[in-house]
C-alpha positions as CSV (number, residue, x, y, z in Angstrom):
1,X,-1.7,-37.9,24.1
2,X,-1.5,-38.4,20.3
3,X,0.4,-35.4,18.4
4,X,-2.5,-33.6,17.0
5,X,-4.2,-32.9,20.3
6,X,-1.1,-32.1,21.6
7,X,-0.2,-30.0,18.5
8,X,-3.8,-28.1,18.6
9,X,-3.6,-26.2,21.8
10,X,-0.1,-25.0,21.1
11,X,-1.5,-23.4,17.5
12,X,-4.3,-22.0,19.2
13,X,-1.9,-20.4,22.3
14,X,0.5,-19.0,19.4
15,X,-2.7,-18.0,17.4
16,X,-4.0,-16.3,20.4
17,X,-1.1,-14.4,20.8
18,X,-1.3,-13.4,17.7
19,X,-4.4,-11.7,17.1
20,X,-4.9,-10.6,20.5
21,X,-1.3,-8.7,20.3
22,X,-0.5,-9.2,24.2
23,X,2.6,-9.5,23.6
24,X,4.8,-8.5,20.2
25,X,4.1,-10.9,17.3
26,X,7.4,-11.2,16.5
27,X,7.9,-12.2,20.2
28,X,4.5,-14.5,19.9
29,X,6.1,-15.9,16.3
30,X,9.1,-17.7,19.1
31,X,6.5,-19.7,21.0
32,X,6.8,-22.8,18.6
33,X,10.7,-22.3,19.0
34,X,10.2,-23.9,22.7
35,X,7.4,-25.6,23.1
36,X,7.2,-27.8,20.1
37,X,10.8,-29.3,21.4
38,X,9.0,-29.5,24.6
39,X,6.3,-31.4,23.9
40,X,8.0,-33.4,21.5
41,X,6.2,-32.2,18.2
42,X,9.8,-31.1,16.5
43,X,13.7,-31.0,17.2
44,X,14.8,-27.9,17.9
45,X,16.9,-27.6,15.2
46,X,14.3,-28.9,12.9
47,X,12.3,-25.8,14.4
48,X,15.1,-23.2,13.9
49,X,15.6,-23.9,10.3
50,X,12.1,-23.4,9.4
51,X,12.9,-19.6,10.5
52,X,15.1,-19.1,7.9
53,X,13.6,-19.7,4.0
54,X,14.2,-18.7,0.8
55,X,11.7,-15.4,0.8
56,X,13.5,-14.2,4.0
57,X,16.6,-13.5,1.6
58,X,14.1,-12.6,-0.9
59,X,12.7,-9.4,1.5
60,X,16.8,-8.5,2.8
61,X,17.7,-7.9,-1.5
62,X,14.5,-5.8,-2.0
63,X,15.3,-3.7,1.5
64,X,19.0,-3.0,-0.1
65,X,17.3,-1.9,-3.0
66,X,14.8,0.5,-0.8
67,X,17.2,1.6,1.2
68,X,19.2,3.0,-1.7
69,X,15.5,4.6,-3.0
70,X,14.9,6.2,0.2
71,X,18.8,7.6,1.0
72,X,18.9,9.2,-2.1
73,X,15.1,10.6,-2.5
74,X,14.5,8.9,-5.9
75,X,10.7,8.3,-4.6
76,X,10.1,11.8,-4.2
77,X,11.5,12.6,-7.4
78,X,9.4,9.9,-8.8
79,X,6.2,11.2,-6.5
80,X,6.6,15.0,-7.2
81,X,6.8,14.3,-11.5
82,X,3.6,12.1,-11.0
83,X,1.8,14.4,-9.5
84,X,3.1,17.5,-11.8
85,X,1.6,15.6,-14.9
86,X,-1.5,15.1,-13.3
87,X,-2.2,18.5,-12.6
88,X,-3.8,20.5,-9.6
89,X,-7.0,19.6,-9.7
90,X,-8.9,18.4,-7.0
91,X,-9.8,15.1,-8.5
92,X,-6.8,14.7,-10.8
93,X,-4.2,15.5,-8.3
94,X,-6.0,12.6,-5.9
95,X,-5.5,10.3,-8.8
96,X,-2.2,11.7,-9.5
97,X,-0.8,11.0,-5.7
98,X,-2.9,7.2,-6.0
99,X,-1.1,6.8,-9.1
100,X,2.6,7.2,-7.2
101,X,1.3,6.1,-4.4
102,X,0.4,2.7,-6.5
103,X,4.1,2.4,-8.0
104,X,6.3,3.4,-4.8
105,X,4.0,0.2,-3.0
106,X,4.8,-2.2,-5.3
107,X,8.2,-2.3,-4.2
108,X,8.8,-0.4,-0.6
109,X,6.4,-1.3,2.3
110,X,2.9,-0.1,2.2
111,X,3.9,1.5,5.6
112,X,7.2,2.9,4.2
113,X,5.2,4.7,1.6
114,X,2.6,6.2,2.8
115,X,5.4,7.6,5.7
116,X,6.9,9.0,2.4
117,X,4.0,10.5,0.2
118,X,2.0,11.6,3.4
119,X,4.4,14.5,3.9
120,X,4.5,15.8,0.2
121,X,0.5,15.6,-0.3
122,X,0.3,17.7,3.7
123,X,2.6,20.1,1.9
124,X,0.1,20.9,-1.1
125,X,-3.1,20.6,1.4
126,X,-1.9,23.3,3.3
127,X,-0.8,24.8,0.2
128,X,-4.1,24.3,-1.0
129,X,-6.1,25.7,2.8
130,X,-3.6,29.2,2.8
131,X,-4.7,29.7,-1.4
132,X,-8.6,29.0,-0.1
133,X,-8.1,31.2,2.7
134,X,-7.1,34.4,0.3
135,X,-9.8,33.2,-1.9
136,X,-12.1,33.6,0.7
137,X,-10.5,36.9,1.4
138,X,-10.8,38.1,-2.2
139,X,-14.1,36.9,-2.4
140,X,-15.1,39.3,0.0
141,X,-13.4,42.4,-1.8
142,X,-15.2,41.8,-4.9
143,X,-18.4,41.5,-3.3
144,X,-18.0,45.0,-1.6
145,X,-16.7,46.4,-4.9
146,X,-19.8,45.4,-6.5
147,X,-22.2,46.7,-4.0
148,X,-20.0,50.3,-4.5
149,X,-20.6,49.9,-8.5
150,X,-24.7,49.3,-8.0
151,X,-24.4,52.1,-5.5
152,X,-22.2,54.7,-7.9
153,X,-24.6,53.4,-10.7
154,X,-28.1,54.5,-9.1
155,X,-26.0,57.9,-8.0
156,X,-25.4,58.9,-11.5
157,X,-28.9,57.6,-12.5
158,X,-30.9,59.6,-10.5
159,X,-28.3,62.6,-9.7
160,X,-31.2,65.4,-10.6
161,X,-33.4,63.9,-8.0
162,X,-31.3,63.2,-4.6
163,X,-29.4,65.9,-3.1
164,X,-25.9,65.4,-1.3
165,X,-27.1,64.6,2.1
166,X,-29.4,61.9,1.0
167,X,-26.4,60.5,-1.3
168,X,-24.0,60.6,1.6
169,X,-26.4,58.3,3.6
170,X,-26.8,55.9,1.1
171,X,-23.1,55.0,0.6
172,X,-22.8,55.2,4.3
173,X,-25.9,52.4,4.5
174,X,-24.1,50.5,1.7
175,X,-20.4,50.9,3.9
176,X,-22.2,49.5,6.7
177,X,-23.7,46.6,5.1
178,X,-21.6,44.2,4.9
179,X,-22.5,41.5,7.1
180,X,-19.6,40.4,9.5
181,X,-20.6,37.2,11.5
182,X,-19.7,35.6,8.8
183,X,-15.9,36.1,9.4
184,X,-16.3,35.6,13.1
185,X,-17.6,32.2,12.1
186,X,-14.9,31.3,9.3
187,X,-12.3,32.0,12.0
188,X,-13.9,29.5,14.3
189,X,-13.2,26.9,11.9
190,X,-9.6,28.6,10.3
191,X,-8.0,25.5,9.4
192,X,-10.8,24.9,6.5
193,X,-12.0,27.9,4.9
194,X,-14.8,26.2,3.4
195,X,-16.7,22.5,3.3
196,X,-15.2,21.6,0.3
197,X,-11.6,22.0,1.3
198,X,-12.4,19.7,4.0
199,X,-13.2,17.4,1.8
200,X,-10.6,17.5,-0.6
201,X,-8.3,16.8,2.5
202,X,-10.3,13.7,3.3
203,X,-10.0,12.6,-0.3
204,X,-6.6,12.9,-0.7
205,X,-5.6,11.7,2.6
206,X,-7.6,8.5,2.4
207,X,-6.8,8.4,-1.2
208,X,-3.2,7.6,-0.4
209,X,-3.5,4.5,2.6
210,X,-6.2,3.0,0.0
211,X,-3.3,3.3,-3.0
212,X,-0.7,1.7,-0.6
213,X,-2.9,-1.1,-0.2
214,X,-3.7,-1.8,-3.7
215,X,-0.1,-1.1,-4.6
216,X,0.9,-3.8,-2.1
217,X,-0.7,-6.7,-3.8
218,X,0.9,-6.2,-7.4
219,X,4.4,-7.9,-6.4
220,X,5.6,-10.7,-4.3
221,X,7.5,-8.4,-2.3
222,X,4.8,-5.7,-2.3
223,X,3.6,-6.4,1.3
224,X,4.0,-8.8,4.2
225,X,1.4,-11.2,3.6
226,X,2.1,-12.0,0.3
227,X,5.8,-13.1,1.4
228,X,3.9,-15.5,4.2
229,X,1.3,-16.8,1.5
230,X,4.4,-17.7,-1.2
231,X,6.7,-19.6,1.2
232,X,3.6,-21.2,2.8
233,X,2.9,-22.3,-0.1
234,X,5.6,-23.3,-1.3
235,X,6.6,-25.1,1.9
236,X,3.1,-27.3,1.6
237,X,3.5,-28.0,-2.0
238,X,7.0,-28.5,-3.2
239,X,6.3,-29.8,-6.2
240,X,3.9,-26.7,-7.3
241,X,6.1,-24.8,-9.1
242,X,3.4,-22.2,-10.5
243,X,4.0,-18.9,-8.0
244,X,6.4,-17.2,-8.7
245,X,7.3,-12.9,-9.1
246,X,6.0,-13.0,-13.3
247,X,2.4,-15.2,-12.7
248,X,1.6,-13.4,-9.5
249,X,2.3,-10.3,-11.4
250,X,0.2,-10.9,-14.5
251,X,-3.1,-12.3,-12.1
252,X,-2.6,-9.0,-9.7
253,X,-1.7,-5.9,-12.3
254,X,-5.2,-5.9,-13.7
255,X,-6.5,-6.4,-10.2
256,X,-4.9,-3.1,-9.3
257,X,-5.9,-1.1,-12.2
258,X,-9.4,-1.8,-12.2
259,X,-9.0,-1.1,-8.1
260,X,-7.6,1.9,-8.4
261,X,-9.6,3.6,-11.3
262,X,-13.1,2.3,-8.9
263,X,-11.3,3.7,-5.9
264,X,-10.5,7.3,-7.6
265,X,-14.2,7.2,-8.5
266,X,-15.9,6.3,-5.4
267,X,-13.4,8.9,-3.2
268,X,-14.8,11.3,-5.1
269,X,-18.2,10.8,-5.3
270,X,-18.0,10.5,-1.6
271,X,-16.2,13.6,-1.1
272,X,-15.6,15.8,-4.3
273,X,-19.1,15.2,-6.0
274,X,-20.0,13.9,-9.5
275,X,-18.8,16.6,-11.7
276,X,-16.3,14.2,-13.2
277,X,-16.6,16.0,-16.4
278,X,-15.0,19.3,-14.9
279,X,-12.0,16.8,-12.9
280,X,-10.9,15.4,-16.5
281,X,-10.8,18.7,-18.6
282,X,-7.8,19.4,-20.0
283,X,-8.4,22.9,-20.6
284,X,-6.2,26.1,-18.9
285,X,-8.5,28.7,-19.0
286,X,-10.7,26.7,-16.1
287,X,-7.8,26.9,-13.8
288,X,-8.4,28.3,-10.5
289,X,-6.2,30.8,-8.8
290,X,-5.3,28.0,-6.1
291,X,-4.7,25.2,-8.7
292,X,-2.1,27.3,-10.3
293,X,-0.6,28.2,-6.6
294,X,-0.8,24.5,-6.3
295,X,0.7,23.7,-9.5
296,X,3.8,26.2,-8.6
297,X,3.9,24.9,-4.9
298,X,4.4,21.3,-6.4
299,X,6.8,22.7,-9.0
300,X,9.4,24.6,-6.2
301,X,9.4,21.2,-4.3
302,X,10.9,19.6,-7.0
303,X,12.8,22.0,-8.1
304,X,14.8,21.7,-5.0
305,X,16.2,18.3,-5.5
306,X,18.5,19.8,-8.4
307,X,19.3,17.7,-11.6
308,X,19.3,14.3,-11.4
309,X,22.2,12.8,-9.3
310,X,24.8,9.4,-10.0
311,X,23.4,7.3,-6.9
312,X,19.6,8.1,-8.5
313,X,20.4,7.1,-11.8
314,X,22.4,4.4,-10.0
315,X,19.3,3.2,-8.2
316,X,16.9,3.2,-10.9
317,X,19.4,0.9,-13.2
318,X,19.1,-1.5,-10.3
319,X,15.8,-1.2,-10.0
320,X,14.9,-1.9,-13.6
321,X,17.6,-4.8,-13.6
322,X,15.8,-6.3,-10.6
323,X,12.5,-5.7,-12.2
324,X,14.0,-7.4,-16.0
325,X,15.6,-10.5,-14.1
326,X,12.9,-11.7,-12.0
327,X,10.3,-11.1,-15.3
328,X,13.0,-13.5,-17.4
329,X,14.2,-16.2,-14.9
330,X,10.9,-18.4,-15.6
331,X,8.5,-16.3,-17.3
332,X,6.4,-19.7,-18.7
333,X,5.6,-19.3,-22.4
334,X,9.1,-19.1,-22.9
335,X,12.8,-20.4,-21.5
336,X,14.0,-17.8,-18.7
337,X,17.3,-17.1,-18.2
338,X,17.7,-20.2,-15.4
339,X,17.8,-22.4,-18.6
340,X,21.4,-21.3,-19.8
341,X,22.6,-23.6,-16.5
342,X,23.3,-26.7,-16.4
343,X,21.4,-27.5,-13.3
344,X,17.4,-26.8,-13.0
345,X,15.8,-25.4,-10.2
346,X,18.6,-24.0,-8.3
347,X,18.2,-20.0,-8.7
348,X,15.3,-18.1,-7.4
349,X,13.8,-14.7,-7.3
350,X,15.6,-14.4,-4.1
351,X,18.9,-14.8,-6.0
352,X,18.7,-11.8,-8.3
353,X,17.3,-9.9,-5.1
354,X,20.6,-10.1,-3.3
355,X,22.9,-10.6,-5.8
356,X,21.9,-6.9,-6.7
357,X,21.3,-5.8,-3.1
358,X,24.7,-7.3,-2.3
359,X,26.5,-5.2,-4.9
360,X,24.7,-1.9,-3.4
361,X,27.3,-2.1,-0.4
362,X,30.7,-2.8,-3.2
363,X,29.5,-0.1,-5.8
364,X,30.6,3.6,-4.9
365,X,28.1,6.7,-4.6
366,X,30.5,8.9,-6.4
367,X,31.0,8.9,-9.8
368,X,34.6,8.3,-11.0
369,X,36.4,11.2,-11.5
370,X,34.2,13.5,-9.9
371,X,33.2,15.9,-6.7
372,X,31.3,14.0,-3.5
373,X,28.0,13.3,-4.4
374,X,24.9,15.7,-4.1
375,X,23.6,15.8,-0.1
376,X,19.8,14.3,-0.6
377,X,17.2,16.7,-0.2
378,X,15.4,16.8,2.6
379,X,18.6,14.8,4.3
380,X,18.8,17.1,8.4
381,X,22.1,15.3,8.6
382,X,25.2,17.7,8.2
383,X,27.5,15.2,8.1
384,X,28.2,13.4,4.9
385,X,31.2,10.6,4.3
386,X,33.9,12.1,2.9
387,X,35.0,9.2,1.6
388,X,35.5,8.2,-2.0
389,X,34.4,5.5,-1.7
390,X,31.3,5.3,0.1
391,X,28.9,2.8,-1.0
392,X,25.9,3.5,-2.0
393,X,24.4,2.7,1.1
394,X,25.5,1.5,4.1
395,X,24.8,-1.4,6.8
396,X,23.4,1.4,9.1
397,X,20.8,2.1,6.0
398,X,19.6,-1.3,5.8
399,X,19.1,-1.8,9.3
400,X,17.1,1.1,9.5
401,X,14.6,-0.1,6.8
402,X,14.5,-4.2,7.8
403,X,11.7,-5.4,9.0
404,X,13.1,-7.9,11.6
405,X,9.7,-8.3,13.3
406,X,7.9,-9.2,10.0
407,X,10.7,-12.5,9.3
408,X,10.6,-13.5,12.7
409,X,6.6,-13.6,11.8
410,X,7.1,-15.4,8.6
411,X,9.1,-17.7,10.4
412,X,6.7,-18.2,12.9
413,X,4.2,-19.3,10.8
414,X,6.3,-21.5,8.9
415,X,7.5,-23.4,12.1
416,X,3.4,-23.6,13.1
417,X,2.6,-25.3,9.6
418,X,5.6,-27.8,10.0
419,X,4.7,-28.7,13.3
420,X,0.9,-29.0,12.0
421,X,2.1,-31.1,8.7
422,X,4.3,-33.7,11.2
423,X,1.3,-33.9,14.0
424,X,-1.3,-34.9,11.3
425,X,-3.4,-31.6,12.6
426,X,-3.8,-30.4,8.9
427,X,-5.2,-33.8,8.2
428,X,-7.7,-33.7,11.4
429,X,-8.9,-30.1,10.2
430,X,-9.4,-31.1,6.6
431,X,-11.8,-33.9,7.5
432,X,-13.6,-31.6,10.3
433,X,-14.1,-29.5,7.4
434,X,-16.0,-32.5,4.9
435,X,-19.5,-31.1,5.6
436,X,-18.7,-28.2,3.6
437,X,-17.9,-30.2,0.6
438,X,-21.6,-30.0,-0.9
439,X,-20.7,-26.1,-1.8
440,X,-19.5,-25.0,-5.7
441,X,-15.8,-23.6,-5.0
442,X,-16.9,-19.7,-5.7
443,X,-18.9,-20.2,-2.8
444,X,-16.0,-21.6,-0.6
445,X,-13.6,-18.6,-2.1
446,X,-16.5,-15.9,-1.5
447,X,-16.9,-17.2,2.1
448,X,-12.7,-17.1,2.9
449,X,-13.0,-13.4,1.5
450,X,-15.6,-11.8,3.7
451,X,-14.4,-13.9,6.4
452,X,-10.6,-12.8,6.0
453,X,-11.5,-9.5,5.4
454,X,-13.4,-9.4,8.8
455,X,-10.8,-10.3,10.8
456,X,-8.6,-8.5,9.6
457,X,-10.0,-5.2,10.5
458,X,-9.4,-5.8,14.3
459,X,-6.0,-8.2,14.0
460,X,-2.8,-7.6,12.0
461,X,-2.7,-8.5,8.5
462,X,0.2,-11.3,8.8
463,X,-1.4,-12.6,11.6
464,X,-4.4,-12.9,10.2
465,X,-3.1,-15.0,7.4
466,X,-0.7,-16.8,9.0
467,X,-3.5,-18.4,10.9
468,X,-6.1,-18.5,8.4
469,X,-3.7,-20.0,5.2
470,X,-3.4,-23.8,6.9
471,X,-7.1,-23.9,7.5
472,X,-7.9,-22.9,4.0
473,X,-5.6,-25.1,2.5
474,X,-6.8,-28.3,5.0
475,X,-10.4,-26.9,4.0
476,X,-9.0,-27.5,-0.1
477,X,-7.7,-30.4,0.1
478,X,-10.6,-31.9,1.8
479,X,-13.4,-30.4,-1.2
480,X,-11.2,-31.2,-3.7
481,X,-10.4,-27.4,-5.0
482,X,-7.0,-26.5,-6.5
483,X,-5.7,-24.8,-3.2
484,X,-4.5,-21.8,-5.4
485,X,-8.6,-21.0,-6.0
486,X,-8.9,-20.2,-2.2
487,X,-5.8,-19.2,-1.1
488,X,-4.5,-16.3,-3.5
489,X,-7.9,-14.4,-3.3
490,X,-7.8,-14.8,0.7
491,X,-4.0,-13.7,0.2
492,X,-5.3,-10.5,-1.1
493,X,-8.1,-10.3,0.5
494,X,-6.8,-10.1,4.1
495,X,-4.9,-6.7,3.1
496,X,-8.0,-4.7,2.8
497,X,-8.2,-3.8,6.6
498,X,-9.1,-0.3,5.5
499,X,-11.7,0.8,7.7
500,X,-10.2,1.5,10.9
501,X,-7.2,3.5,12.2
502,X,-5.8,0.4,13.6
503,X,-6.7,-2.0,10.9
504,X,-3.2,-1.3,9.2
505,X,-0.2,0.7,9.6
506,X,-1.3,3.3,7.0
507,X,-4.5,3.8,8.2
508,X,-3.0,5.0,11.6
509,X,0.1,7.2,9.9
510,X,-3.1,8.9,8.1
511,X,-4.9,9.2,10.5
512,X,-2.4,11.2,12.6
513,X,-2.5,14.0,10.4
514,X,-6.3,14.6,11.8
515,X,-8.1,15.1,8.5
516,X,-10.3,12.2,8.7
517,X,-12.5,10.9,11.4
518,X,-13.3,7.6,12.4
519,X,-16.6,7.4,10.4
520,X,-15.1,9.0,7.1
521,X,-12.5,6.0,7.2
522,X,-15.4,3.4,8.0
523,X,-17.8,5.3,5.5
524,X,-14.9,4.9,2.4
525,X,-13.3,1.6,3.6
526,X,-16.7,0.1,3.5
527,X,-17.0,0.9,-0.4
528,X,-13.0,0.2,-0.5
529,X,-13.6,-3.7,1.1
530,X,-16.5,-4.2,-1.2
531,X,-15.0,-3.2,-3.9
532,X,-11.7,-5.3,-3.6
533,X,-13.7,-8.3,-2.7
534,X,-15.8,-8.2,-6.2
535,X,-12.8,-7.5,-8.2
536,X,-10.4,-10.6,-6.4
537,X,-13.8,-12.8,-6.9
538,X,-13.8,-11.4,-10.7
539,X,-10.0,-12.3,-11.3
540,X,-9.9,-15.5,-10.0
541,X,-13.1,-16.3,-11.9
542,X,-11.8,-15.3,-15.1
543,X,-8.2,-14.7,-16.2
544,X,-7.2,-16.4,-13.1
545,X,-8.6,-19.9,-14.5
546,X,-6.4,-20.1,-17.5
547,X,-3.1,-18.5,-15.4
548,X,-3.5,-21.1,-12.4
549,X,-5.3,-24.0,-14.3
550,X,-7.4,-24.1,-11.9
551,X,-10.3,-26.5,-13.0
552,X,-8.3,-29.0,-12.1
553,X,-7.3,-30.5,-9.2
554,X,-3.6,-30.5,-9.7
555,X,-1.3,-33.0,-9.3
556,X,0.9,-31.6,-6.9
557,X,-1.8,-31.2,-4.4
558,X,-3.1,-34.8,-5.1
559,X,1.1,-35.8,-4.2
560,X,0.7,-33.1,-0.9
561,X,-3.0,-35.5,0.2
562,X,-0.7,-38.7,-0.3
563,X,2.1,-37.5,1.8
564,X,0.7,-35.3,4.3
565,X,-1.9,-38.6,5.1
566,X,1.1,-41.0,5.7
């Protein structure tokens, strides 16, 4: 048999595996590490190193760095102040918690974060449900204190005309009046005093998954996929030298903003209503007894972490360092840093990432001179290194936080595209693909988005990409698009699994907390997935043209045709 139809059945076996999840896809990402030496597709050791690339150092940097955020709780310092300047407002304090929700994503895991905001936004729900409960309570005194007033009111009115017996029985009516079902009914239903603090758990709790997600896409490092869609990428077309941390950046920022302002809005029209005029005043006097209880509650949390510490301002140095260097190595409309060396092309994102990461295990979490550092809040472990020179975080840290799963993955589906690149597979797709040709390319992106999107409600995200990027690309090639215009809006698009419990890892962590029902997540993802789609489609339409160039069928995909048809 020639190598394509020997190379097909293995991609679909490993693609199989894949999105069925019968066994772990980090165990399913080893099946091209033995049968494509087998059937004579690839050495092994041409196999092995494709496990190993460039992004895979990129990810172990930007764990260091996490590790260090997490060990010394500078996200909840980070999460509590967001959501003290937003306020205690139903409305504002969902946009407040997306807002740092957002921010924490484009940087840790999308799963990492919502583990680490969840907790803090339970803390002011059920800060929130005890207030509504004593509101409800208080409620109930005011009403009886008004029916006494009405009743002392027609006494002294009429005074002359009833006599004592006839007064006693009417207060004694009035004492008796008060219906009580109603209590017997609240306490059926205790966890929520009312409706609308139902829904303002809803809100906030799906308010945070959907702000991981749209968090996620901003950086290169923000989430899984985008990892597997840059070194795919790069591994096709070596000579395109256009992704990179700043581009993808400035074509996803705006992307997020305008997703998270028409998320905000559409959570709570769904579950707040559409008095948006009452959610954005600014003034004190309309504050409720249980947003000020809410506002405090917020307030003592971070209170408790104390002043600032060394290993947090440590941490946020690094972290705006990182953030600086990878901006400045190639930035585009002007000479990055990589032009003060002699030789081109030699330092990457990847080489700032553990460069810094690197020097998180030399630098000390004391400060010179000083006492042992501050124990973390929130930190159940009594026992702290008495060493001066701890570092500020450990091997055990790291390991804790690596995703080993996701770069055996990435690896994977590396290995699958070299072994589809040497068989001439890609080829054999592309031209299975020409009858497609006759569509405009916003047609052939719009298709890859709903299609993506899809599938990825049911299989894993990487998964999903890793099998879908080589067709798309093939299906480029073969029309004649610049690859970028269908593979970056599929990139993002295949991270809006938002609809289902089991479509990400979020999803699931909120889920748990059992605030949200199946149909509340399909009912908001639905508008969440339509939304994300129109606003990828509206980027890649517009300020994605000029970014990418991508009128043009560029050169380094015409060089990828040549080679890849040899």
């Amino acid at each position: 048999l020639s190598l394509p139809y020997v190379s097909t059945p293995l991609c679909l076996l490993t693609a199989v595996y894949w999105v069925s999840e019968a066994v772990p896809l980090g165990a399913a990402a080893l099946v091209p590490a033995f049968l494509y030496p087998l059937f004579g597709v690839l050495k092994s050791s041409e196999v092995a190193a494709e496990y190993c690339k460039d992004t895979t150092l990129l990810l172990m940097g930007v764990i260091c760095l996490a590790a260090s955020i997490e060990k010394w709780n500078l996200h909840k310092r980070i999460a509590l102040r967001m959501v003290m300047i937003a306020g205690a407002k139903p409305g504002m304090l969902v946009l407040g918690f997306m807002c740092c929700t957002v921010f924490l994503s484009m940087w840790l895991s999308n799963t990492s974060t919502t583990a680490m905001v969840m907790p803090i936004a339970e803390a002011v729900l059920q800060q929130l449900i005890s207030t509504g409960v004593a509101d409800t309570q208080e409620d109930s005194e005011t009403v009886e204190a008004t029916e006494d007033d009405r009743e002392e009111n027609l006494e002294q009115n009429q005074l002359e005309r009833l006599d004592s017996l006839y007064l006693f029985l009417s207060l004694f009516q009035t004492a008796i009046s008060i219906p009580e079902p109603k209590k017997e009914k609240e306490s059926k239903n205790s966890r929520y005093p009312t409706k609308r603090d139902h829904m303002i758990c809803k809100c906030l709790s799906l308010s945070i998954t959907y702000a991981a997600t749209i968090g996620g896409l901003i950086t290169i490092t923000g989430t899984s996929t985008n990892l597997i869609f840059a070194e795919q990428f790069n591994n096709r077309y070596p000579d395109a030298k256009v992704i990179n941390f700043g581009t993808w950046f400035i074509f996803s920022f705006p992307i997020a903003i305008i997703m998270l302002l028409l998320t905000w809005v559409w959570l709570h029209f769904l579950f707040l209503g559409c008095n948006f005029r009452e959610t954005c005043s600014l003034s004190k006097k309309r504050k409720t007894r249980r947003e000020m209880l809410s506002e405090r509650k917020i307030h003592d949390e971070y209170i408790k972490l104390g002043p600032i510490s060394y290993p947090e301002v440590v941490t946020g140095v690094f972290f705006i360092l990182m953030t600086l260097l990878w901006f400045t190595r190639e930035p585009g409309f002007v000479p990055g840093w990589t032009s003060l060396f002699e030789k081109k092309g030699y330092r990457t994102d990847a080489t700032v990432s553990v460069l810094l990461g690197f020097l998180l295990f030399l630098i000390p979490a004391r400060r010179p001179f000083s006492r042992a550092p501050r124990t973390p809040a929130g930190d159940s472990s009594t026992e702290r290194d008495p060493d001066p020179m701890a570092p500020m975080i450990t091997w055990k840290d790291f390991q804790n936080l690596m995703p080993w799963e996701i770069v055996i993955l990435v690896g994977g589906g590396y290995a699958l595209a070299a072994g589809c690149k040497v068989s001439g597979l890609s080829v054999w797709i592309g031209r299975q693909l020409e009858p497609m040709s006759g569509l405009p390319p916003w047609m052939v992106t719009l298709l890859a988005c709903l299609l993506v999107s899809a599938v990825t409600e049911f299989a894993s995200n990487p998964a999903t990409l890793t099998v879908f990027l080589p067709i798309l690309s093939a299906l480029s090639e073969t029309l004649q698009i610049n690859p970028l215009h269908t593979l970056i809006p599929a990139t993002m698009c295949v991270s809006f699994g938002v609809m289902l419990p089991v479509g990400n890892p979020p999803n699931a962590i909120v889920f748990s907390y059992g605030h949200v029902q199946i149909s509340d997540m399909v009912k908001a993802g639905f508008g969440v997935n339509l939304i994300g789609v129109l606003v990828v489609m509206l980027a890649i339409m517009t300020w994605g043209v000029p970014l990418f160039n991508l009128t043009e069928y560029p050169d380094w995909a015409i060089a990828r045709n040549f080679t890849g048809s040899l």
